[in-house]
PAVO-735126 format. One line per field, with one value per atom (N, C-alpha, C): residue in one letter; residue number from 1; atom name; y, x, z. Coordinates in Angstrom, 1 decimal, decimal comma. Atoms other than C-alpha are relative to their C-alpha. Layout:
<koltis>
residu	A|...
num	NUM|...
atome	CA|...
py	Y|...
px	X|...
pz	Z|...
</koltis>
This chain:
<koltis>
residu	X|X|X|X|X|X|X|X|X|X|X|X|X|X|X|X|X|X|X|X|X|X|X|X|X|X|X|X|X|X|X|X|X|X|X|X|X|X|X|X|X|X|X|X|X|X|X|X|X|X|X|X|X|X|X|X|X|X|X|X|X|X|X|X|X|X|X|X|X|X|X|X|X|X|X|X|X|X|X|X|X|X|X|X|X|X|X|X|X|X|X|X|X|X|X|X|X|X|X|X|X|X|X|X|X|X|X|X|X|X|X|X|X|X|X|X|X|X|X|X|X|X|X|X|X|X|X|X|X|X|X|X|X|X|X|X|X|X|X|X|X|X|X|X|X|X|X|X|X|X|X|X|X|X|X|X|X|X|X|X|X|X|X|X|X|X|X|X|X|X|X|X|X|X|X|X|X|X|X|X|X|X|X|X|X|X|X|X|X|X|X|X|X|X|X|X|X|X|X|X|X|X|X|X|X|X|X|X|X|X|X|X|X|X|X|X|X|X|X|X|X|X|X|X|X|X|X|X|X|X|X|X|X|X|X|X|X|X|X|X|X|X|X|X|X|X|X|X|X|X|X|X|X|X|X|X|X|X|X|X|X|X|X|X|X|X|X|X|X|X|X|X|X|X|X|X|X|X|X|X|X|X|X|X|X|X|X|X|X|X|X|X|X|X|X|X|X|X|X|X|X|X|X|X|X|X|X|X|X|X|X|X|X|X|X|X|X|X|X|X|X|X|X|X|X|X|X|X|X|X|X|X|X|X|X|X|X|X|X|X|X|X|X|X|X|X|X|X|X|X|X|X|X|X|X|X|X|X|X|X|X|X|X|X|X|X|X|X|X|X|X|X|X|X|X|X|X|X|X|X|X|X|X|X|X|X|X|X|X|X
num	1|1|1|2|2|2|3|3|3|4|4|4|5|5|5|6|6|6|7|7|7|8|8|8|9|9|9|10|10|10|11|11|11|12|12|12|13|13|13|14|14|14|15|15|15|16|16|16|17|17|17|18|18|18|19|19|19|20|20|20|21|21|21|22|22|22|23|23|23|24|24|24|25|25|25|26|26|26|27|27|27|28|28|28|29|29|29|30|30|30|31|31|31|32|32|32|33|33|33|34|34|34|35|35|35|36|36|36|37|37|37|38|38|38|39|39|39|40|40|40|41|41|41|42|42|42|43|43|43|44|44|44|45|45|45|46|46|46|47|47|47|48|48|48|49|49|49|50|50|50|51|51|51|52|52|52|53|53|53|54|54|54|55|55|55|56|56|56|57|57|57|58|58|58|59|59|59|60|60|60|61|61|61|62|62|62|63|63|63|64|64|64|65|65|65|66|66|66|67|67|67|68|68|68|69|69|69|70|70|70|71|71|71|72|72|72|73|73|73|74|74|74|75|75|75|76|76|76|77|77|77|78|78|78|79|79|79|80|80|80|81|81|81|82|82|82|83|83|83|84|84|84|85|85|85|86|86|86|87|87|87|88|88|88|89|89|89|90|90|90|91|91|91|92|92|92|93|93|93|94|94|94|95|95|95|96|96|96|97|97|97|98|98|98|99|99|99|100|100|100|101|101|101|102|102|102|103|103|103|104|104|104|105|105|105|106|106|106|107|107|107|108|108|108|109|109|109|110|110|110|111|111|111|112|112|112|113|113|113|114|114|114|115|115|115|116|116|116|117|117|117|118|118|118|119|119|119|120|120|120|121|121|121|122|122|122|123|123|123|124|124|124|125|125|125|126|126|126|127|127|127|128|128|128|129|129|129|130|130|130
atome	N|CA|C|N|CA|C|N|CA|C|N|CA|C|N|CA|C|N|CA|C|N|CA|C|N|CA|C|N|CA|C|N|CA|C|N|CA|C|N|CA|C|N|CA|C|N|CA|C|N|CA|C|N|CA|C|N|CA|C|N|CA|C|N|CA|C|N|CA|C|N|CA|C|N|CA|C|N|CA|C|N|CA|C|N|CA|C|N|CA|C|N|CA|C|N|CA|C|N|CA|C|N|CA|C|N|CA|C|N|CA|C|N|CA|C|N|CA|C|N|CA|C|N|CA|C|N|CA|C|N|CA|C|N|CA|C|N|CA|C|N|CA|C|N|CA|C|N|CA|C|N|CA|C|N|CA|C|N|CA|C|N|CA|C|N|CA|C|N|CA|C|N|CA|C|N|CA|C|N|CA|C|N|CA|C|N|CA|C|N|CA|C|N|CA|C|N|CA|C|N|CA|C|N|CA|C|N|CA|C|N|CA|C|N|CA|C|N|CA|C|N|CA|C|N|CA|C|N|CA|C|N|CA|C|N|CA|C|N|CA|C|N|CA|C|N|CA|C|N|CA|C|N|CA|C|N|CA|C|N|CA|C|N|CA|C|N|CA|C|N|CA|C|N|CA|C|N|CA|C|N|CA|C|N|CA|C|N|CA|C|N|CA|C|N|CA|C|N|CA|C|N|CA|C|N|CA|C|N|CA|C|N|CA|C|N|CA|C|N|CA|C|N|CA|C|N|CA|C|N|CA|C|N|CA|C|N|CA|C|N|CA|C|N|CA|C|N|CA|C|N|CA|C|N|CA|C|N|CA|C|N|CA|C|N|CA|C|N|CA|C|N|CA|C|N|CA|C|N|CA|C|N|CA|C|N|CA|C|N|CA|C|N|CA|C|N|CA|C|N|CA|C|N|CA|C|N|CA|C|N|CA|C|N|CA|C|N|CA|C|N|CA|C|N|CA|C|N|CA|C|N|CA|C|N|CA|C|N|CA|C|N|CA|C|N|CA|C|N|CA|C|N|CA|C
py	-0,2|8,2|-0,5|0,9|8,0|-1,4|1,4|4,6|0,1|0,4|5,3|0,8|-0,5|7,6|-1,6|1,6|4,0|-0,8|1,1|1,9|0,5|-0,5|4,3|-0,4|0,1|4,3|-1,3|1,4|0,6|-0,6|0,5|-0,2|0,5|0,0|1,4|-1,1|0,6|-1,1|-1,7|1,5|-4,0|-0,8|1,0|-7,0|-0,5|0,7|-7,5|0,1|-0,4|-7,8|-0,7|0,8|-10,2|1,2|-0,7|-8,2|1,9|-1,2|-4,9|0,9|-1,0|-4,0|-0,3|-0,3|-2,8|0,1|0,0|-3,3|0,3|-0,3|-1,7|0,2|-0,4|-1,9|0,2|-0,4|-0,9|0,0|0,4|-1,8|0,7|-0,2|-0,4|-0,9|1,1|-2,9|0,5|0,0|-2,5|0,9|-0,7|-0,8|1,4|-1,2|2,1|-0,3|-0,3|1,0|-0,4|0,1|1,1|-1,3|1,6|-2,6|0,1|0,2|-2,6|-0,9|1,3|-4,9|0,3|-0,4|-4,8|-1,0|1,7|-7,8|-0,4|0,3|-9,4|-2,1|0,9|-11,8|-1,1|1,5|-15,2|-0,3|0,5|-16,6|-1,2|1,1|-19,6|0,6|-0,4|-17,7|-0,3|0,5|-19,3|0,1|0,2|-18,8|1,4|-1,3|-14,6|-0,3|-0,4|-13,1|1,9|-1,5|-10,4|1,2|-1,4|-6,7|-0,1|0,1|-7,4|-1,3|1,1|-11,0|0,7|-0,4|-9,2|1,1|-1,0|-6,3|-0,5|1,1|-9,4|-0,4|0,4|-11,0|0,9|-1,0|-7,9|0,3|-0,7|-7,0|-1,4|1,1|-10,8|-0,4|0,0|-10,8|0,9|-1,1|-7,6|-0,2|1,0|-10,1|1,1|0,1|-8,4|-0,8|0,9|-10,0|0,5|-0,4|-7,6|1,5|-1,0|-5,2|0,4|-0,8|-1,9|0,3|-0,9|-0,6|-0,5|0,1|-1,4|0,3|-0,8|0,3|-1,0|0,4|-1,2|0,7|-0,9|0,8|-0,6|0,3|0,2|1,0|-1,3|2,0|-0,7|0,1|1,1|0,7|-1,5|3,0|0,0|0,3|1,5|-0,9|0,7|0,5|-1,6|1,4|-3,0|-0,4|1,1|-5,7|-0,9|0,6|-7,8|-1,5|1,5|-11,8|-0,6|0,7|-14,4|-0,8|0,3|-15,7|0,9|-1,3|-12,5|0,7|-0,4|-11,6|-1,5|1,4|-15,2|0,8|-0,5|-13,7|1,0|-0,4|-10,8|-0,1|0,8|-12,4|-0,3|0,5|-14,0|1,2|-1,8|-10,5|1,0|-1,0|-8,4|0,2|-0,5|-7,7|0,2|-0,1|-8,0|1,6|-1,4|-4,1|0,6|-0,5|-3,7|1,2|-0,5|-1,0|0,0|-0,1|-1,8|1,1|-0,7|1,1|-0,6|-0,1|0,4|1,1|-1,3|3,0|0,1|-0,1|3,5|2,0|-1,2|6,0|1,2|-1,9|8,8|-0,1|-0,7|9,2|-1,0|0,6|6,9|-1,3|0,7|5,0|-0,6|0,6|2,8|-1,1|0,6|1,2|-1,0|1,3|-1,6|-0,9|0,5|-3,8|-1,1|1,4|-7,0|-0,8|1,2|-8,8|0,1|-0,2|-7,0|-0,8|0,5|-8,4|-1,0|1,5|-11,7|-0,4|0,4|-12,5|-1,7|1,4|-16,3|-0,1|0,2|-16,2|-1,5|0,7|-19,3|0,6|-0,6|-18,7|-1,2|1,0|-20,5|-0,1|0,9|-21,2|-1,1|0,6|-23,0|-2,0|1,1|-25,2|-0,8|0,4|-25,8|-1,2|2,0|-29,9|-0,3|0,9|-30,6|-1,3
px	0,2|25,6|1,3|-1,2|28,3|-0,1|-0,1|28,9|-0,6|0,4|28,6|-1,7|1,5|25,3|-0,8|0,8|24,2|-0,2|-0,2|25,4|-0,9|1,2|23,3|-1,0|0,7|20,5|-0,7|0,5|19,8|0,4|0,1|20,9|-1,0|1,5|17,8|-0,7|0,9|16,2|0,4|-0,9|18,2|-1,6|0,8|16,0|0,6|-1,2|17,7|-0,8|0,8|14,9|1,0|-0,9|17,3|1,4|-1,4|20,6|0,3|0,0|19,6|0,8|-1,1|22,9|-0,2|0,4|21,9|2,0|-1,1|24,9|-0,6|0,0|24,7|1,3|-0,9|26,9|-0,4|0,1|27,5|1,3|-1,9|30,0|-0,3|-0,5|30,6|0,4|-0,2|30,5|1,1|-1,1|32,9|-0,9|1,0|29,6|0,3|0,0|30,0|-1,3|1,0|26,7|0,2|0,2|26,0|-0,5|0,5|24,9|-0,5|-0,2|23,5|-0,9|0,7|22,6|0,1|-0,2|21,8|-0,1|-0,2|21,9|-1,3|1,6|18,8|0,1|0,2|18,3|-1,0|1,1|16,9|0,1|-0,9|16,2|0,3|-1,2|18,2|1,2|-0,8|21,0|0,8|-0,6|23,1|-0,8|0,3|20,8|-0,5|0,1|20,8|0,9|-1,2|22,7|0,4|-0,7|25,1|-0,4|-0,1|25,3|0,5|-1,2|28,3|-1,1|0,5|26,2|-1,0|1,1|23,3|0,2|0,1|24,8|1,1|-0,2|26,9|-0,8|0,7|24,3|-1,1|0,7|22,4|0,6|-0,8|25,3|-0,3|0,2|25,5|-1,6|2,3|21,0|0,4|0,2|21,7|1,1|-1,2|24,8|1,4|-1,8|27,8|0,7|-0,5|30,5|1,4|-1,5|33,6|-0,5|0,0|33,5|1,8|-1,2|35,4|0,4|0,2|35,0|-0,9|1,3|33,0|0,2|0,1|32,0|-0,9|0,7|30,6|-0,3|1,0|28,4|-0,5|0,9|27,3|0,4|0,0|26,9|0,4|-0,6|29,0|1,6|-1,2|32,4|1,2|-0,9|34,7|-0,7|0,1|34,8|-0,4|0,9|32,9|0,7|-0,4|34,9|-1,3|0,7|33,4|0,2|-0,4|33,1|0,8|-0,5|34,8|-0,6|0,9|32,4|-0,2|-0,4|32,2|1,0|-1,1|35,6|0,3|-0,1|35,6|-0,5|0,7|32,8|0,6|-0,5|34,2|0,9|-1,5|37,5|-0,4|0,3|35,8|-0,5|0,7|34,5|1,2|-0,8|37,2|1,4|-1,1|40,9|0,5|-0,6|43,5|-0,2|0,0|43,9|-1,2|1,6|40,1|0,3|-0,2|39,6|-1,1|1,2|37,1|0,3|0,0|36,2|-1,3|1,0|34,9|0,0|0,5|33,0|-1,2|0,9|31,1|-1,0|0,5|28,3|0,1|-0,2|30,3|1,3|-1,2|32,8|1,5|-0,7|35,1|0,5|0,1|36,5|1,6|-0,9|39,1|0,3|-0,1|40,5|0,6|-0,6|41,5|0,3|-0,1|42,9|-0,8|0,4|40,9|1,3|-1,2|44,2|0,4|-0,5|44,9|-1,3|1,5|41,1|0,4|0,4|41,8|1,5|-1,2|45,4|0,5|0,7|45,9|-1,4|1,0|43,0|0,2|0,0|41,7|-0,8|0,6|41,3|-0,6|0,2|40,1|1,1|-0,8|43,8|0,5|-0,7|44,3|-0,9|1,3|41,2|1,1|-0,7|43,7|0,4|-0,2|44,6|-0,9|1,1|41,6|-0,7
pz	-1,4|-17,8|0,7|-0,8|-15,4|1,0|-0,8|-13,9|1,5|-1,6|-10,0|-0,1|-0,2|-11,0|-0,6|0,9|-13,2|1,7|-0,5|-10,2|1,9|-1,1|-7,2|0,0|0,9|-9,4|0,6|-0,2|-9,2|1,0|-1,5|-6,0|0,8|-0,7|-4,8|-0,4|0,4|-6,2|0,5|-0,9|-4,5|1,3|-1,4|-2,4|0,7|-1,5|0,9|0,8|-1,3|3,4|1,2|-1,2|5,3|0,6|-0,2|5,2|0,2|0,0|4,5|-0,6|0,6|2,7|-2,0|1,0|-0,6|-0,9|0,3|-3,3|-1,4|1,4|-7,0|-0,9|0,3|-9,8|-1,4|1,0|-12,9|-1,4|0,9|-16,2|-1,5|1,2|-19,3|-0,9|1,1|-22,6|-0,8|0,9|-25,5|-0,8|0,8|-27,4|0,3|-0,6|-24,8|0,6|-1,4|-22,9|1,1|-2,2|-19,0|-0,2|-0,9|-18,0|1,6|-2,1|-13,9|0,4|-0,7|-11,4|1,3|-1,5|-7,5|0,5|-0,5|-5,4|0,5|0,0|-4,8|0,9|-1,3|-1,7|-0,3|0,2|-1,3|1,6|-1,3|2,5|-0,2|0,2|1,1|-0,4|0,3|1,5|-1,4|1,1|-1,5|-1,1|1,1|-3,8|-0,5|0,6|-4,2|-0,9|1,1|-6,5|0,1|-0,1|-6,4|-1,2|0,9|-8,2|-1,3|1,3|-10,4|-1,1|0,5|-11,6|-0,7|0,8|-12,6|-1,4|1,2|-14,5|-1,3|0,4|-16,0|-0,8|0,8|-16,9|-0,9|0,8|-18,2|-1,7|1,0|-20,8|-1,0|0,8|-22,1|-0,7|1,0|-22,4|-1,2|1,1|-24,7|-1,1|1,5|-27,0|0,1|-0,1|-25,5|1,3|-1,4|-23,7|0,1|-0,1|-23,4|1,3|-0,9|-20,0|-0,1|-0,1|-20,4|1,1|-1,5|-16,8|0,9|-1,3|-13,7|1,2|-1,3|-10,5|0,9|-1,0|-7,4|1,0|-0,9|-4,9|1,3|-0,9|-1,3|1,2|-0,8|1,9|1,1|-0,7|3,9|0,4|-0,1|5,7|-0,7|0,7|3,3|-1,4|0,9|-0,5|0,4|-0,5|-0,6|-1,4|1,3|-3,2|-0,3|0,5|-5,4|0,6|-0,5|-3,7|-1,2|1,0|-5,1|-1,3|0,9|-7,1|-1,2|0,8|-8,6|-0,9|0,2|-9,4|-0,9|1,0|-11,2|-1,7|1,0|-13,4|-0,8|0,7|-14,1|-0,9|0,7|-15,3|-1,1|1,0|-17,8|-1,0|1,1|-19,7|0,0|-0,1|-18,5|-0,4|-0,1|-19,8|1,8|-1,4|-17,0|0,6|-0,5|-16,9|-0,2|-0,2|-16,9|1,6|-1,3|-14,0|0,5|-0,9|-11,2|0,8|-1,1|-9,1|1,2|-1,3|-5,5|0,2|-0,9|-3,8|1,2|-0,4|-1,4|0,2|0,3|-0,8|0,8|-0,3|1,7|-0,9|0,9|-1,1|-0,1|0,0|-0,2|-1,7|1,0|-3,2|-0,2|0,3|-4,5|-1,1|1,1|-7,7|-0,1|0,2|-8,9|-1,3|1,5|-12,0|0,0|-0,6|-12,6|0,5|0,1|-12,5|1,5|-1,0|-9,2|1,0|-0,6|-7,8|0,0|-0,2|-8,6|-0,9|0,5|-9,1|-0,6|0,4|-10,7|-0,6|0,4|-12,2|-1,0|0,6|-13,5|-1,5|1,4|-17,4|-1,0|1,5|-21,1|0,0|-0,2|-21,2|0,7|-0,6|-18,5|-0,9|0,3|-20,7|-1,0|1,0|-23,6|0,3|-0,1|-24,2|0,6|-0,4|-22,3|-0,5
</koltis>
């Protein structure tokens, strides 16, 4: 299945009664499976959880931990990035030249490297002599 059809898909299925902005995504493992996740609201704000986290944590429940590819989905009039929070997470799964696509849902889309998302990234190297 293609990624932005994965990452549509399950953003209907997003809990935002607060915010109302529904966000789906969708990543490709090293296996070749789809992984997805939509963001899902708490009214303590700080304690939802994003798209990218879910379909993160989806890939690692099913014992992988290498993203080939990932799309993010929402509807709004320009591609929507992943937070920083998010862009941490992915780091940790993704190869620098991993390619996130943003999109949103009138067509609008835009790519990106991880390395270019989150430049500096803090890594397990920086863990070394710890």
């Amino acid at each position: 299945m293609p990624l932005y059809d994965a990452a549509c898909a399950v953003r209907e299925n997003a809990y935002v009664p607060y915010s109302r902005f529904k966000v789906g995504a969708a990543l490709r493992a090293a296996s070749g499976a789809v992984y997805t996740g939509c963001n899902v609201e708490n009214v303590a704000y700080p304690e939802g959880t994003c798209a990218e986290a879910g379909a993160i944590a989806a890939m690692v429940a099913a014992g992988e931990t290498v993203i080939t590819e990932m799309l993010v989905v929402a509807d709004s009039p320009s591609p929507v990035p992943p937070c920083g929070g998010c862009r941490q997470k992915i780091v940790e799964f993704a190869a620098g030249d991993v390619q996130v696509t943003l999109a949103a849902l009138n067509g609008a889309r835009r790519v990106m490297r991880v390395d270019e998302l989150l430049p500096g990234a803090f890594g397990a190297g920086h863990m070394d002599g710890a």
